[in-house]
Biopython code that builds the backbone (N, CA, C, O; Angstrom):
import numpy as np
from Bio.PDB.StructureBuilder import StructureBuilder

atoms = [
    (1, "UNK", "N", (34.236, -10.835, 23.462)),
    (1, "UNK", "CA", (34.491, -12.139, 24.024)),
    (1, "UNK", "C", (33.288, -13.048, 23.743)),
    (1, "UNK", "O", (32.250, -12.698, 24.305)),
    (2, "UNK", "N", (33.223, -14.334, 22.852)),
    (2, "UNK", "CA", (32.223, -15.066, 22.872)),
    (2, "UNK", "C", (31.791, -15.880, 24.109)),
    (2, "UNK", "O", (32.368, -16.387, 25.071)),
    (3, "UNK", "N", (30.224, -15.762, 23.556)),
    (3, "UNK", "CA", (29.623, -16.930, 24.476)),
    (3, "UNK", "C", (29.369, -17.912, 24.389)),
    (3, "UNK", "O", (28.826, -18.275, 23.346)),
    (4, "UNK", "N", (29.630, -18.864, 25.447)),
    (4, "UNK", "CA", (29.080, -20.037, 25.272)),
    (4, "UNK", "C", (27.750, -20.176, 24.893)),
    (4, "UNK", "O", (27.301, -19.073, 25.203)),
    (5, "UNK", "N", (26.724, -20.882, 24.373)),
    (5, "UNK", "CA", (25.151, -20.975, 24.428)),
    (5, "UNK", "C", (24.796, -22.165, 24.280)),
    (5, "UNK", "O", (25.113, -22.941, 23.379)),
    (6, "UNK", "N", (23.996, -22.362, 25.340)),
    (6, "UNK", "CA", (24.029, -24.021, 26.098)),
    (6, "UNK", "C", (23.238, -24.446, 24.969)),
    (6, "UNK", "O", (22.820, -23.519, 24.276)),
    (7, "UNK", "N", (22.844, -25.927, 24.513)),
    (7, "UNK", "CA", (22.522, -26.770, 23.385)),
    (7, "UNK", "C", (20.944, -25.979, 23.727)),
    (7, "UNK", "O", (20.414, -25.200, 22.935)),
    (8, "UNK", "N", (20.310, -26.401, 25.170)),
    (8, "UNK", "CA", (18.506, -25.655, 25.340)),
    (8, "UNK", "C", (18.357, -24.488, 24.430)),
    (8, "UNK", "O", (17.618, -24.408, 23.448)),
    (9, "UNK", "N", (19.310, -23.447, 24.989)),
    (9, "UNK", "CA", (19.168, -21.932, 24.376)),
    (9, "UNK", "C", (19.241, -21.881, 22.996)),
    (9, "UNK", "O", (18.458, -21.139, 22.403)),
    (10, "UNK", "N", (20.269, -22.725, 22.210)),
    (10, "UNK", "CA", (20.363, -22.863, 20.869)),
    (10, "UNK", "C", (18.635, -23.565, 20.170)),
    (10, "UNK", "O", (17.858, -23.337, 19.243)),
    (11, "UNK", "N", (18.747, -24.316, 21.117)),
    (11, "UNK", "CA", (17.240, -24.864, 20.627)),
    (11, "UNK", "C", (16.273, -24.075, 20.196)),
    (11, "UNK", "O", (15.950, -23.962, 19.014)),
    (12, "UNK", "N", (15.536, -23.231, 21.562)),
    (12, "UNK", "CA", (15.098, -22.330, 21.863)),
    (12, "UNK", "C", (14.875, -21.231, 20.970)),
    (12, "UNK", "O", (13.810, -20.769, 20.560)),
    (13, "UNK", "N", (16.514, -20.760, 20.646)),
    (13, "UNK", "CA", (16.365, -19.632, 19.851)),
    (13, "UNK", "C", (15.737, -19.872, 18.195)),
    (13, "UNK", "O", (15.204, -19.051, 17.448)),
    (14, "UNK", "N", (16.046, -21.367, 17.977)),
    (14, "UNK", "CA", (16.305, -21.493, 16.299)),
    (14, "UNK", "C", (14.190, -21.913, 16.293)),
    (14, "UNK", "O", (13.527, -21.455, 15.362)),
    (15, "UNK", "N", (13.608, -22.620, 17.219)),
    (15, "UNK", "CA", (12.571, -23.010, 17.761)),
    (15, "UNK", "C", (11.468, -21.728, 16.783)),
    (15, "UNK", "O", (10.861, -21.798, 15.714)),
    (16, "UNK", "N", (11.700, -20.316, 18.136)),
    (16, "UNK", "CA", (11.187, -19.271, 18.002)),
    (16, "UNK", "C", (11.542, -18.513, 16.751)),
    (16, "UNK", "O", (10.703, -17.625, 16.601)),
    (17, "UNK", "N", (12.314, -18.502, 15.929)),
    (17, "UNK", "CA", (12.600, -18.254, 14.554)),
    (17, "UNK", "C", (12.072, -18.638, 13.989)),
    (17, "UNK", "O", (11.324, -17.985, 13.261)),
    (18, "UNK", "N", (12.157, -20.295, 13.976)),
    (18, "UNK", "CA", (11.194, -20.969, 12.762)),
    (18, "UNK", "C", (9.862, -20.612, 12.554)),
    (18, "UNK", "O", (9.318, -20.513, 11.454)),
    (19, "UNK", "N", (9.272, -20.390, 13.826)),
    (19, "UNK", "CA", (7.759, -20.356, 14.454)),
    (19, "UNK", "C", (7.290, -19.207, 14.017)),
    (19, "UNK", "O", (6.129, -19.135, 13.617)),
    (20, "UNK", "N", (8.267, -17.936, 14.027)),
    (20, "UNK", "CA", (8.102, -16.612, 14.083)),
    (20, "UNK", "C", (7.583, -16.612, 12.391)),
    (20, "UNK", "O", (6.615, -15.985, 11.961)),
    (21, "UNK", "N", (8.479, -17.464, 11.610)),
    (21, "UNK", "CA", (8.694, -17.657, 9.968)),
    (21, "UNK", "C", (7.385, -18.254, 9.914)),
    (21, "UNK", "O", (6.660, -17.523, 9.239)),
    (22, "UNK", "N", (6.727, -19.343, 10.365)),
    (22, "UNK", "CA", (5.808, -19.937, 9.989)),
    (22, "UNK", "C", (4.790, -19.398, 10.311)),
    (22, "UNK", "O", (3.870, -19.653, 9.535)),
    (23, "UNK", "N", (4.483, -18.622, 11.289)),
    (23, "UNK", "CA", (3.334, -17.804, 11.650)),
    (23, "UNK", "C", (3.134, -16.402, 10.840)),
    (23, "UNK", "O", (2.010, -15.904, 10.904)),
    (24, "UNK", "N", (4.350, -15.586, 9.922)),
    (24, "UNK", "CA", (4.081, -14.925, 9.162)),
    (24, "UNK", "C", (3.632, -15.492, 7.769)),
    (24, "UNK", "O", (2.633, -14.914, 7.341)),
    (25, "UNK", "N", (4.119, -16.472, 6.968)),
    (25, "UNK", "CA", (2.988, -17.207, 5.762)),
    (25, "UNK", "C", (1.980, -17.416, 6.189)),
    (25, "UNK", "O", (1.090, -17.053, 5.419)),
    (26, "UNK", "N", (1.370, -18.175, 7.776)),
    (26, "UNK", "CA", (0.287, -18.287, 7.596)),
    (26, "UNK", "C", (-0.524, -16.831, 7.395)),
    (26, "UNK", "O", (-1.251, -16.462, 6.473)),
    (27, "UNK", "N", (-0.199, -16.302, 8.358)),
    (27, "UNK", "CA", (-1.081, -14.834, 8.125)),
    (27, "UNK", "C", (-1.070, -14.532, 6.526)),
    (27, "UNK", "O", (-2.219, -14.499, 6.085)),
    (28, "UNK", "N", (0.157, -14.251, 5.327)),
    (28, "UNK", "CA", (-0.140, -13.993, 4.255)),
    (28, "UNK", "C", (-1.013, -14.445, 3.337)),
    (28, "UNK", "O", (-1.548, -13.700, 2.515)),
    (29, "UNK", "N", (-1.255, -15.928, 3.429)),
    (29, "UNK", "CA", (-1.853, -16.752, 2.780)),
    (29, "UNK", "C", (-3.291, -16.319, 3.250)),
    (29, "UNK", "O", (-4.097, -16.968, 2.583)),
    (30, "UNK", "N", (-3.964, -15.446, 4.168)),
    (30, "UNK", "CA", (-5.145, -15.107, 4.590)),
    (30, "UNK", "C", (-5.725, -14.344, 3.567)),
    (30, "UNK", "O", (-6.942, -14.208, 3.447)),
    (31, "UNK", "N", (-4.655, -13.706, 2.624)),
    (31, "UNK", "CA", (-5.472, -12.736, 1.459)),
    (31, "UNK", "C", (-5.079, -12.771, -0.053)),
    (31, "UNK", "O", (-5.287, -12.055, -1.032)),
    (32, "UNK", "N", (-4.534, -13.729, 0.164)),
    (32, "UNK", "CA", (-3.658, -14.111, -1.236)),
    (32, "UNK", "C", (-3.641, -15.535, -1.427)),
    (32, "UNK", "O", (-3.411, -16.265, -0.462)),
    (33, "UNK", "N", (-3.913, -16.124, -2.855)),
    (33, "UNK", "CA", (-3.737, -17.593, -3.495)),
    (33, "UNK", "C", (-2.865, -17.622, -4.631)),
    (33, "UNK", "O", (-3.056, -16.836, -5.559)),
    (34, "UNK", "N", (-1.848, -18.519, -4.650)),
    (34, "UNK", "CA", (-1.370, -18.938, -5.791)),
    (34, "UNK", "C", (-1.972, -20.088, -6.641)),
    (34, "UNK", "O", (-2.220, -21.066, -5.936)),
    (35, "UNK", "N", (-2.287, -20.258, -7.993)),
    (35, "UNK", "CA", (-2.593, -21.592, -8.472)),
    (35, "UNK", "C", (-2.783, -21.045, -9.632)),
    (35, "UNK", "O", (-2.407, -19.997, -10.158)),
    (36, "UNK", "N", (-3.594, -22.148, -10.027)),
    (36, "UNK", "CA", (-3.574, -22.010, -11.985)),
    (36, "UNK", "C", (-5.201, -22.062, -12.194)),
    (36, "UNK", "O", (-5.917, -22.792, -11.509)),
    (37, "UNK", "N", (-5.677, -21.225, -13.192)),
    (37, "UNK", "CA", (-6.433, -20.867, -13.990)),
    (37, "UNK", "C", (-7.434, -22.432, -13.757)),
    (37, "UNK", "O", (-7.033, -23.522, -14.165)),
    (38, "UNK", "N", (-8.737, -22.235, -13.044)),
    (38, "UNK", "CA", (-9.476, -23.752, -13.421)),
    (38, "UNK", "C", (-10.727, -23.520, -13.599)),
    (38, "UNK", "O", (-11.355, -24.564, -13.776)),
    (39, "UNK", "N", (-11.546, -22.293, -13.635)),
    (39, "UNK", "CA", (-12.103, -21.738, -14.382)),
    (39, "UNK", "C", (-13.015, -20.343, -14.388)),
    (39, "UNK", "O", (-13.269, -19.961, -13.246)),
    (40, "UNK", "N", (-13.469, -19.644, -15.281)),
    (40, "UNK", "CA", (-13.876, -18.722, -15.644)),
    (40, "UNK", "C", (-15.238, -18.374, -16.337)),
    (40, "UNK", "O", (-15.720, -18.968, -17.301)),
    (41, "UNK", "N", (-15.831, -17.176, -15.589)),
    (41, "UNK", "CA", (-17.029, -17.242, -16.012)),
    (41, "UNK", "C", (-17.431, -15.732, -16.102)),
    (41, "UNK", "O", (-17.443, -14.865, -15.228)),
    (42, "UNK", "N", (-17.888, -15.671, -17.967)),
    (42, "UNK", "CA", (-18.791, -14.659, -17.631)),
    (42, "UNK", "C", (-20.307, -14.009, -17.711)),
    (42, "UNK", "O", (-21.034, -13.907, -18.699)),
    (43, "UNK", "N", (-20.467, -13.736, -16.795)),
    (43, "UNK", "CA", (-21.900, -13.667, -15.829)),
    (43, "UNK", "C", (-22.391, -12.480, -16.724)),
    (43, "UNK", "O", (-21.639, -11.837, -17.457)),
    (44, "UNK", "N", (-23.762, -12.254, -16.583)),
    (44, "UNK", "CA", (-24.266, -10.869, -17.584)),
    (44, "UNK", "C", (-23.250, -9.460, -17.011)),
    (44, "UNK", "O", (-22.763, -9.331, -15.888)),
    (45, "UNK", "N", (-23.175, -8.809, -17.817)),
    (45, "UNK", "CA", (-22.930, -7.629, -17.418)),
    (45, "UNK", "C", (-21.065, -7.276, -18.001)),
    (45, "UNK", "O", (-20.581, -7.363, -19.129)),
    (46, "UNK", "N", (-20.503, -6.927, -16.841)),
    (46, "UNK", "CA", (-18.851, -6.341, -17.364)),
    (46, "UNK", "C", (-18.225, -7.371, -16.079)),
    (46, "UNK", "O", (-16.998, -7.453, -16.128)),
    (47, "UNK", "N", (-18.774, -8.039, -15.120)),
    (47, "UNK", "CA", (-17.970, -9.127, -14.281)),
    (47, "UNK", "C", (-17.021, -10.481, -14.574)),
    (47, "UNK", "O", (-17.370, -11.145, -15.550)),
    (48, "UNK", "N", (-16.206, -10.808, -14.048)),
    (48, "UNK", "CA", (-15.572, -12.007, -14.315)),
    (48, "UNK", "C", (-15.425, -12.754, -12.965)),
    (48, "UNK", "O", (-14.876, -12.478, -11.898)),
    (49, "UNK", "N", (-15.911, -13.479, -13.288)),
    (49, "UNK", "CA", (-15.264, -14.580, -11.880)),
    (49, "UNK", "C", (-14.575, -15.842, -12.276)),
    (49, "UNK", "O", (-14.942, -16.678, -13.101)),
    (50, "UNK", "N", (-13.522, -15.819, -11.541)),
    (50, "UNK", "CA", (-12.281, -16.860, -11.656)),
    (50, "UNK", "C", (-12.272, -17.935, -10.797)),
    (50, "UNK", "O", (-13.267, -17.775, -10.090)),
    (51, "UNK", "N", (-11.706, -18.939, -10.464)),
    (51, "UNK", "CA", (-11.466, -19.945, -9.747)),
    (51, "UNK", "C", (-10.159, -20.417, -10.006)),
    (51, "UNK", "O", (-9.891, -20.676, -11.179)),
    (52, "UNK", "N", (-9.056, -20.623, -8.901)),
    (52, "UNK", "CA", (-8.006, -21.280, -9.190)),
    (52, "UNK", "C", (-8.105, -23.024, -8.580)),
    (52, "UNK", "O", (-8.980, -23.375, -7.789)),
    (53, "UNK", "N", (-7.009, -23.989, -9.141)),
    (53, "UNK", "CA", (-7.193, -25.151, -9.233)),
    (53, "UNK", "C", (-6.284, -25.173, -7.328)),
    (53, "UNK", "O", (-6.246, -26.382, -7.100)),
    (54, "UNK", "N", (-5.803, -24.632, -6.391)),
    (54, "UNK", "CA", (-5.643, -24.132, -5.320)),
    (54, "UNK", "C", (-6.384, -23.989, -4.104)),
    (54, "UNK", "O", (-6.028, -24.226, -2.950)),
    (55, "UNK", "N", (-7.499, -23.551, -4.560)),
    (55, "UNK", "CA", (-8.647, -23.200, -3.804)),
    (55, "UNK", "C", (-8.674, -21.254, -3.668)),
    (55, "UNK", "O", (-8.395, -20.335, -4.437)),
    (56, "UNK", "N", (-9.232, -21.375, -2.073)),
    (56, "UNK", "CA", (-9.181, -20.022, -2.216)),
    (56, "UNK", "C", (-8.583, -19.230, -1.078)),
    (56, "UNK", "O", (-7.772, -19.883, -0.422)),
    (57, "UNK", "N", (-8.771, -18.038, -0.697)),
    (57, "UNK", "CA", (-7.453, -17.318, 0.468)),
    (57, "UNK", "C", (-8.664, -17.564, 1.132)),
    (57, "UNK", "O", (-9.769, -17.875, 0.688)),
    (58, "UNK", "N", (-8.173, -17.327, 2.523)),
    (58, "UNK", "CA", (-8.836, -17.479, 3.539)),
    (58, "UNK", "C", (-9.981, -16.865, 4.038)),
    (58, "UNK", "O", (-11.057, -17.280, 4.470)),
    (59, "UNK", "N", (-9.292, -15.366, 3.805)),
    (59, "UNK", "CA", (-10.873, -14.207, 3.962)),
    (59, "UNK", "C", (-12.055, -14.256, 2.515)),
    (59, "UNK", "O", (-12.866, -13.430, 2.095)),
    (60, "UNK", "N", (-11.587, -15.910, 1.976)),
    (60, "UNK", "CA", (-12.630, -16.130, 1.121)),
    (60, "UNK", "C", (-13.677, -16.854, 0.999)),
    (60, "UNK", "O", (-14.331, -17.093, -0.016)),
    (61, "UNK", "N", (-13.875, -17.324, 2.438)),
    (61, "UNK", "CA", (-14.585, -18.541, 2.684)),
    (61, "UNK", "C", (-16.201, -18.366, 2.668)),
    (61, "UNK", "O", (-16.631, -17.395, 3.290)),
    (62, "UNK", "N", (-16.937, -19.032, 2.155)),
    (62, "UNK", "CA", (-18.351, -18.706, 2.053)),
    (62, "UNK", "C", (-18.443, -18.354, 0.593)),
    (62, "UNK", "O", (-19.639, -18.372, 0.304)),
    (63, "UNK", "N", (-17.813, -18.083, -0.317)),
    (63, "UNK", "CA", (-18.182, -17.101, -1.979)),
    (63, "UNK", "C", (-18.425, -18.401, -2.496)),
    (63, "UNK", "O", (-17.903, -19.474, -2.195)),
    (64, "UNK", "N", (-19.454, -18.076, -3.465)),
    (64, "UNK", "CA", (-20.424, -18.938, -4.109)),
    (64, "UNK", "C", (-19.478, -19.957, -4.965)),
    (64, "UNK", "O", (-18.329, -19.871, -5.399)),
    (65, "UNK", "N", (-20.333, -20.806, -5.002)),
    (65, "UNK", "CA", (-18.940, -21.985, -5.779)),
    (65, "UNK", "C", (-17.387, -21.515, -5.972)),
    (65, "UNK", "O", (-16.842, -21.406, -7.070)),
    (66, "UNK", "N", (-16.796, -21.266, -4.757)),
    (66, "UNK", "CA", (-15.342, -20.667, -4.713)),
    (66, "UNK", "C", (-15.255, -20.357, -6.100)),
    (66, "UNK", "O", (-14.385, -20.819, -6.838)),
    (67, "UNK", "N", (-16.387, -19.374, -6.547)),
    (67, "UNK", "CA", (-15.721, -18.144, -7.241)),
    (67, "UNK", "C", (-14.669, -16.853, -7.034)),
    (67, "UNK", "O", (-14.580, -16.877, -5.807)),
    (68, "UNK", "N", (-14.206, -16.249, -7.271)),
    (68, "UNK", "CA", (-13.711, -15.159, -6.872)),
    (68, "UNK", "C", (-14.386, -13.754, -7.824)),
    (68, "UNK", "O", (-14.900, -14.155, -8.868)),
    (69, "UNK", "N", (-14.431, -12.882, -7.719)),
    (69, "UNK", "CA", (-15.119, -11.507, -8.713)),
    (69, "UNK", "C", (-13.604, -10.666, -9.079)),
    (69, "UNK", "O", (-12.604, -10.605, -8.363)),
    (70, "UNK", "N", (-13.815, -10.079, -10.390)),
    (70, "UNK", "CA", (-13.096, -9.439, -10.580)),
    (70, "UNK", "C", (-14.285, -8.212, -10.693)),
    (70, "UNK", "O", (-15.344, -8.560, -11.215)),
    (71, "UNK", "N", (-14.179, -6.961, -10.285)),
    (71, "UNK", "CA", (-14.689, -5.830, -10.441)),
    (71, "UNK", "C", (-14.853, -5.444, -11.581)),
    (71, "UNK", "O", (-13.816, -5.356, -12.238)),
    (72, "UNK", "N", (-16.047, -5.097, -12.221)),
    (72, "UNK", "CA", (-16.125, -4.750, -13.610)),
    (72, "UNK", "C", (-15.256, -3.637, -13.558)),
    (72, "UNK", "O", (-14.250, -3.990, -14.173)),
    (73, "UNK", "N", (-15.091, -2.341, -13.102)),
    (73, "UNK", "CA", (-14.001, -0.894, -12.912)),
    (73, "UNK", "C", (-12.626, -1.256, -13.908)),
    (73, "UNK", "O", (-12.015, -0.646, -14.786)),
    (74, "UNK", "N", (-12.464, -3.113, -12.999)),
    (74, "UNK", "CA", (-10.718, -3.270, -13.202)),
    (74, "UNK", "C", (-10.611, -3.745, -14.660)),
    (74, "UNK", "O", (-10.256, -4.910, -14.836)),
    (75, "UNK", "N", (-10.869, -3.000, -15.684)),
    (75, "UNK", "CA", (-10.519, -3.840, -17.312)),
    (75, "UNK", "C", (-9.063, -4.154, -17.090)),
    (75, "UNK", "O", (-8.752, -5.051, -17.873)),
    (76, "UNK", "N", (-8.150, -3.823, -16.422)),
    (76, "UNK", "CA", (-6.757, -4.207, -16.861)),
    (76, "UNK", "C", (-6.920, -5.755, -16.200)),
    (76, "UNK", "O", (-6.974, -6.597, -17.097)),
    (77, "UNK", "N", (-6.983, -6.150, -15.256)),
    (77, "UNK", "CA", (-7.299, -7.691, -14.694)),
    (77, "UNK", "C", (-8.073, -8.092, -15.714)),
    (77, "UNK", "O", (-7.413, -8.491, -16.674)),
    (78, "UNK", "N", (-9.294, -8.130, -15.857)),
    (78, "UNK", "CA", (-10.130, -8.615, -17.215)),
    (78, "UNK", "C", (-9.173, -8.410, -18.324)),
    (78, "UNK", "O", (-9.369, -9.457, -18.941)),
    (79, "UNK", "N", (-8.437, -7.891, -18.873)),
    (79, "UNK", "CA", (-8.206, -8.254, -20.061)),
    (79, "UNK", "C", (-6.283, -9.195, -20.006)),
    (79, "UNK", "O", (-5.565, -9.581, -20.928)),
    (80, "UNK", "N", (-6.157, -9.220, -18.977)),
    (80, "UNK", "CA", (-5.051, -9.910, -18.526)),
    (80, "UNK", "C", (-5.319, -12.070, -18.087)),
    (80, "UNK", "O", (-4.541, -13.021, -18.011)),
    (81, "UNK", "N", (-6.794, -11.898, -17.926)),
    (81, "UNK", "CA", (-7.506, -13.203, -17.766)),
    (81, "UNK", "C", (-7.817, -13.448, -18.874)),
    (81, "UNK", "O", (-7.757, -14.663, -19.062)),
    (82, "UNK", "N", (-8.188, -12.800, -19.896)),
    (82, "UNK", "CA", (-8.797, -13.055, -20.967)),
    (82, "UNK", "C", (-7.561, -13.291, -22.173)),
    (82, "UNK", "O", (-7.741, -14.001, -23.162)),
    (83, "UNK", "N", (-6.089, -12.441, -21.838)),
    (83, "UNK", "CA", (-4.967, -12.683, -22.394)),
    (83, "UNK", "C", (-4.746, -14.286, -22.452)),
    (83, "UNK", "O", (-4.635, -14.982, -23.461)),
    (84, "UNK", "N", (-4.713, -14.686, -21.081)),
    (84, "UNK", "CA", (-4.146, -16.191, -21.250)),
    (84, "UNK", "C", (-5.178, -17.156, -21.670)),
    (84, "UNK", "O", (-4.910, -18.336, -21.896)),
    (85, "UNK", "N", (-6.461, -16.608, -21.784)),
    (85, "UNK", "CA", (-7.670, -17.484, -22.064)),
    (85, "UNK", "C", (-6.970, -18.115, -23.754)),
    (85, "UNK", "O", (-6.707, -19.183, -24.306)),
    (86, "UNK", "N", (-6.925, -16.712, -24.009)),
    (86, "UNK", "CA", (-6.755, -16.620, -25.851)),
    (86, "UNK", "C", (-5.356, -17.389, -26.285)),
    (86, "UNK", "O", (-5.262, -18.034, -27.330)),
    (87, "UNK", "N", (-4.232, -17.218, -25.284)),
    (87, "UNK", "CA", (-3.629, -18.035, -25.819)),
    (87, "UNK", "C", (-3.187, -19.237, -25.218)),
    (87, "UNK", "O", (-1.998, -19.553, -25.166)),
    (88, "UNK", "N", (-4.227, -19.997, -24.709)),
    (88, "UNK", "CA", (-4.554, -21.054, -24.931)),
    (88, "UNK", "C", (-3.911, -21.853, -23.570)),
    (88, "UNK", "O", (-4.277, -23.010, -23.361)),
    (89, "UNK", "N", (-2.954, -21.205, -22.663)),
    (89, "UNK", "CA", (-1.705, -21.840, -21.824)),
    (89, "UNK", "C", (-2.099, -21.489, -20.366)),
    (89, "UNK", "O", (-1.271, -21.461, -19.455)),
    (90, "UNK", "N", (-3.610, -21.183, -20.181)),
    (90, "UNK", "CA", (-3.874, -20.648, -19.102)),
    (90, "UNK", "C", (-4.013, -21.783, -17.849)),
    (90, "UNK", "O", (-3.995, -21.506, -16.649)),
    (91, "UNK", "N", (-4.128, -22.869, -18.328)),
    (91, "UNK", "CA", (-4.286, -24.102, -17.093)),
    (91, "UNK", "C", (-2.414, -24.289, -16.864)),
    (91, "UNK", "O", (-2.175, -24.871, -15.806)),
    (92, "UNK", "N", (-1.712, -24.073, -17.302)),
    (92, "UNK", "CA", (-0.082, -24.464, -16.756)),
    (92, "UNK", "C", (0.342, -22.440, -16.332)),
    (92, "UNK", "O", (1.478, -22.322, -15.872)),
    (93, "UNK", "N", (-0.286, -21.353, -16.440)),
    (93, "UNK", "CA", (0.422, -20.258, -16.006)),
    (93, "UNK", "C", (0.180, -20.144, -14.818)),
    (93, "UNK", "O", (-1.001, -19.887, -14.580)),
    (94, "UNK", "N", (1.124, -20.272, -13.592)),
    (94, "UNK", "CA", (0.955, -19.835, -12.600)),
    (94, "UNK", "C", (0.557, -18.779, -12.016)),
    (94, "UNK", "O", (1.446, -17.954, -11.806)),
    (95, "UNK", "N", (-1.030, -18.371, -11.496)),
    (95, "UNK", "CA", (-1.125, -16.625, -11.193)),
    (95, "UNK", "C", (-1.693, -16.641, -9.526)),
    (95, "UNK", "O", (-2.316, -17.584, -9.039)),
    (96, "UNK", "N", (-1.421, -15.713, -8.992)),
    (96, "UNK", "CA", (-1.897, -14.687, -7.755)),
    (96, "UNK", "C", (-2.807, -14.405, -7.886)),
    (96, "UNK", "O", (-3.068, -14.203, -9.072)),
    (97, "UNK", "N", (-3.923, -14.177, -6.934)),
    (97, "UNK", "CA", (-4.637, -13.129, -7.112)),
    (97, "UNK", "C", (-4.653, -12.848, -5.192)),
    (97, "UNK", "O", (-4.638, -13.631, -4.242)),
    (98, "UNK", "N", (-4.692, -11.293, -5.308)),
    (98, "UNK", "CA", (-4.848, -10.627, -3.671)),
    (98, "UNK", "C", (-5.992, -10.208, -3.903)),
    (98, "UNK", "O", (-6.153, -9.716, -5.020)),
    (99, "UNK", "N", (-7.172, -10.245, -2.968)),
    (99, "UNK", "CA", (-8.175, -10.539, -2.130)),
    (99, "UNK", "C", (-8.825, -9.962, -0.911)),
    (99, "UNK", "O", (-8.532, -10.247, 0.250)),
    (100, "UNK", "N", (-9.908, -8.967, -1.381)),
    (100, "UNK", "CA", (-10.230, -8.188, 0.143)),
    (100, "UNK", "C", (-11.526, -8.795, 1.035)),
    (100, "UNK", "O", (-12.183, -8.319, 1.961)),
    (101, "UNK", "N", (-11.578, -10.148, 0.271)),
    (101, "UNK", "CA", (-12.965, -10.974, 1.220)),
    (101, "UNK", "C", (-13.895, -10.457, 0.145)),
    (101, "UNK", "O", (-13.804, -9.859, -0.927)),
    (102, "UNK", "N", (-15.066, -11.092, 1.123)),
    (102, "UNK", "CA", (-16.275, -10.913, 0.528)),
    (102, "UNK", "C", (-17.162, -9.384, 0.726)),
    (102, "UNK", "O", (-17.312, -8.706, 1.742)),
    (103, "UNK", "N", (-17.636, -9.180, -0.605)),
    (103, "UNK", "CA", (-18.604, -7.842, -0.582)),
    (103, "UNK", "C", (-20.292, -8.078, 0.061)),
    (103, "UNK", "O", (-20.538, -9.025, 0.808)),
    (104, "UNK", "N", (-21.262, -7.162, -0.323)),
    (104, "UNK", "CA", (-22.375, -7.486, -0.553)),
    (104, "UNK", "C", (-22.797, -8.226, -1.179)),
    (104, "UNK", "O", (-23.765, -8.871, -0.775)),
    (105, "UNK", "N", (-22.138, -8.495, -2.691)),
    (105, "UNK", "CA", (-22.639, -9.372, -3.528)),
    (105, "UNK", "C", (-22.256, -11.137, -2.798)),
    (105, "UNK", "O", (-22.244, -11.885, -3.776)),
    (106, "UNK", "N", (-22.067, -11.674, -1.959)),
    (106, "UNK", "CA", (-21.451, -12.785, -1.652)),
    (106, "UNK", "C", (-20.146, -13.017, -2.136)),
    (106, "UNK", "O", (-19.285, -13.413, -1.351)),
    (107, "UNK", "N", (-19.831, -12.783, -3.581)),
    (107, "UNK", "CA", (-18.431, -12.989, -3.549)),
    (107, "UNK", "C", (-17.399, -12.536, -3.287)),
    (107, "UNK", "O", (-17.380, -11.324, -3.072)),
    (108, "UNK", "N", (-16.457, -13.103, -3.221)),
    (108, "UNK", "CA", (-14.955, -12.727, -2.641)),
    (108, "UNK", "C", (-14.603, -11.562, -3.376)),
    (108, "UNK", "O", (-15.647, -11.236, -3.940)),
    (109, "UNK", "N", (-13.588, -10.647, -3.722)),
    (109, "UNK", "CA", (-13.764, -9.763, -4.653)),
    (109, "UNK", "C", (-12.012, -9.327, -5.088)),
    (109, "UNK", "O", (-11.425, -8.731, -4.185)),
    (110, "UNK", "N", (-11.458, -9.506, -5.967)),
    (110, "UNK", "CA", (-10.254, -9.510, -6.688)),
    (110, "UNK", "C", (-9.602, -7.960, -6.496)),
    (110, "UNK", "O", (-10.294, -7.028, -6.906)),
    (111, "UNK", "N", (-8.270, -7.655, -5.876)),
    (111, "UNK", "CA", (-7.766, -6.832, -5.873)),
    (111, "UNK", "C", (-7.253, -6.863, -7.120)),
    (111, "UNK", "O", (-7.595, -6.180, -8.086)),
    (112, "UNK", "N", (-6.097, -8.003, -7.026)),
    (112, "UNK", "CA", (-4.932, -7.813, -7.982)),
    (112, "UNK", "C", (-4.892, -8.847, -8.457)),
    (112, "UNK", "O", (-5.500, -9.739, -7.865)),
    (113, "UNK", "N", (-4.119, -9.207, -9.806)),
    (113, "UNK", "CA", (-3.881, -10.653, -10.361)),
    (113, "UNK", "C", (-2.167, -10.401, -10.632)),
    (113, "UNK", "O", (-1.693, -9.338, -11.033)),
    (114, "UNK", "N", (-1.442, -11.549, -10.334)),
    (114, "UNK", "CA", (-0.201, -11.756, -10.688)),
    (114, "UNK", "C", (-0.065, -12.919, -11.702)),
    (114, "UNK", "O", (-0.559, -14.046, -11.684)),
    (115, "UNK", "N", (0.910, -12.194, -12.763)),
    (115, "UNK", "CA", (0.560, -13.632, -13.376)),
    (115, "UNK", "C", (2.165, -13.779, -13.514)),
    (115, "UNK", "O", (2.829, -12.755, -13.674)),
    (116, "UNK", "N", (2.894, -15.246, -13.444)),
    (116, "UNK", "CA", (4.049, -15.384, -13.308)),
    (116, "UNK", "C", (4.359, -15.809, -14.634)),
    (116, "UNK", "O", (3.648, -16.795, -14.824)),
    (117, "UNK", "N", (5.194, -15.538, -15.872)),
    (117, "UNK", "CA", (5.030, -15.772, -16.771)),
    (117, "UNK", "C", (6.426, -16.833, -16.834)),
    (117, "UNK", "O", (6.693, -17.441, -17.870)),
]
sb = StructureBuilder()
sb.init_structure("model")
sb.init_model(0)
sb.init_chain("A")
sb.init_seg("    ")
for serial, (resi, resn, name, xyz) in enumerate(atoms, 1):
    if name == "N":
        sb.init_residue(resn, " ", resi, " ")
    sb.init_atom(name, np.array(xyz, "f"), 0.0, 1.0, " ", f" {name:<3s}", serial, name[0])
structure = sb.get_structure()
């Protein structure tokens, strides 16, 4: 047998949904950025640090000229940054990168890179 549900309760319910929705992106966006390639640097050694035209995730705040680090360990990220460097389309490819904050070294430090092709 249906119920009636007074116009408040309808409110109410659709209210706490939305809220529920908007309070889970914000939390995601705490370790993850989308944007495009704005620039790249490499520093002595096997490091890369990136910057998207976006800014940066949240648990990234404080890293030196909103750099981000890619771990020298990760060659597959390094040579996936260095893919779109070479061909040439890296300021219009949309990429991810997930993000565990900052290390010892001050910078932020690169889990993963997504690149949306």
């Amino acid at each position: 047998m249906p119920r009636n549900i007074s116009p408040k309760r309808k409110f109410l319910l659709i209210a706490s949904v939305a809220s529920a929705f908007v309070a889970s992106t914000a939390i995601a966006a705490a370790y993850y950025q989308t944007g495009h390639l704005s620039n790249v640097l490499f520093p002595a050694g096997d490091l890369v640090l990136i910057s998207l035209d976006s800014g940066l995730p949240d648990n990234c705040a404080g890293t030196p000229n909103g750099m981000m680090m890619i771990p020298a360990s990760e060659k597959t990220m390094k040579a996936s940054i260095l893919s779109l460097l070479a061909r040439g389309d890296s300021a219009q490819t949309t990429v991810t990168t997930y993000t565990s904050g900052r290390d010892g070294s001050g910078f932020c430090q690169v889990n993963q890179v997504v690149v949306s092709l």
